[in-house]
N, C-alpha and C positions, 0 to 999 in steps of 0.2 A: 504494500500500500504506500502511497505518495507521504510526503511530510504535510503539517498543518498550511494551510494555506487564509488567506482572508475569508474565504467562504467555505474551510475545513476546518474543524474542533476536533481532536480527540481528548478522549475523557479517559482515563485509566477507569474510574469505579463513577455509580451514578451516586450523585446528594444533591440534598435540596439546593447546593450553592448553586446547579447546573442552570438556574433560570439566570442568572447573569447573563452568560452565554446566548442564551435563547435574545435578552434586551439588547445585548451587540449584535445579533444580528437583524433584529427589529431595526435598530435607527440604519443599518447601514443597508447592503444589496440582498440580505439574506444569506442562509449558509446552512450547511449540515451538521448536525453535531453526531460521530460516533462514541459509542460509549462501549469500554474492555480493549479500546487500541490504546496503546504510549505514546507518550510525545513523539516518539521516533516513526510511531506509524507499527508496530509491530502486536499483532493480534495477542491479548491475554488475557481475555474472556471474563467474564462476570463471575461473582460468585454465588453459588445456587441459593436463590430465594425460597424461603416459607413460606414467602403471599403478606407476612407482616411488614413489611416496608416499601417497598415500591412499589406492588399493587397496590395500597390504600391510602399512600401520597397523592395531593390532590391534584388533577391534572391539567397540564396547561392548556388545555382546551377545551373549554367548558359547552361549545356549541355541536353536539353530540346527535346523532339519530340510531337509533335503534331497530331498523326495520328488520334486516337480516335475522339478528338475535329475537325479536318476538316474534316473527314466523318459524323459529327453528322451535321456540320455547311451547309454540301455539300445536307444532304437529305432535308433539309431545305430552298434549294437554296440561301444560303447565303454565300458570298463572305469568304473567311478567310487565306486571302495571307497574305504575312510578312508584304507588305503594311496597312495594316490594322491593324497590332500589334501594337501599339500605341495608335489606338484609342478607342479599345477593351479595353486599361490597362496590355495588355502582356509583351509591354517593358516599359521601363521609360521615360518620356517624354525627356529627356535632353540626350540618347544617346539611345543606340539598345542592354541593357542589361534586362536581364527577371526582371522580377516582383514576388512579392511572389505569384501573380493571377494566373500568367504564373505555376511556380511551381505546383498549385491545381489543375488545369486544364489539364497538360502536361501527359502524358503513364507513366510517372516516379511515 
């Protein structure tokens, strides 16, 4: 893989500092951020998640559709109303914002 560029980020590990990142590329052309590369560009992967930390960090996308995911939920006859977002992990327990769960799972 290439070295960082203006419009390339690598992240060794993800944390919440990473939305900096995200605002430098807001004011400027836009950019990619990889996350588990080194600064040098050399692949070293993530380290395997529980589901406690960055699925239920809240995501920087809050403008979310669901269609995929309640068609899948619906051939299943499984309930999957917004009341339910919560207890699925879609929103955050402490207000009605998406979740990064929300994000993986959303059409986007």
């Amino acid at each position: 893989m290439n070295f960082e560029t203006e419009n390339i980020e690598f992240k060794a590990q993800f944390t919440e500092e990473i939305y900096k990142e995200v605002i430098a590329f807001a004011n400027t052309d836009g950019g990619i951020i990889y996350v588990g590369i080194d600064n040098n560009g050399n692949v070293i992967g993530l380290k395997e998640s529980d589901g406690d930390n960055f699925e239920e960090m809240r995501s920087i996308n809050q403008e979310l559709t669901f269609t995929t995911a309640s068609d899948t939920f619906q051939k299943y006859g499984v309930d999957f109303s917004k009341e339910k977002y919560r207890v699925l992990g879609i929103t955050h327990n402490n207000d009605s914002l998406y979740t990064n769960l929300a994000m993986i799972i959303s059409d986007q």
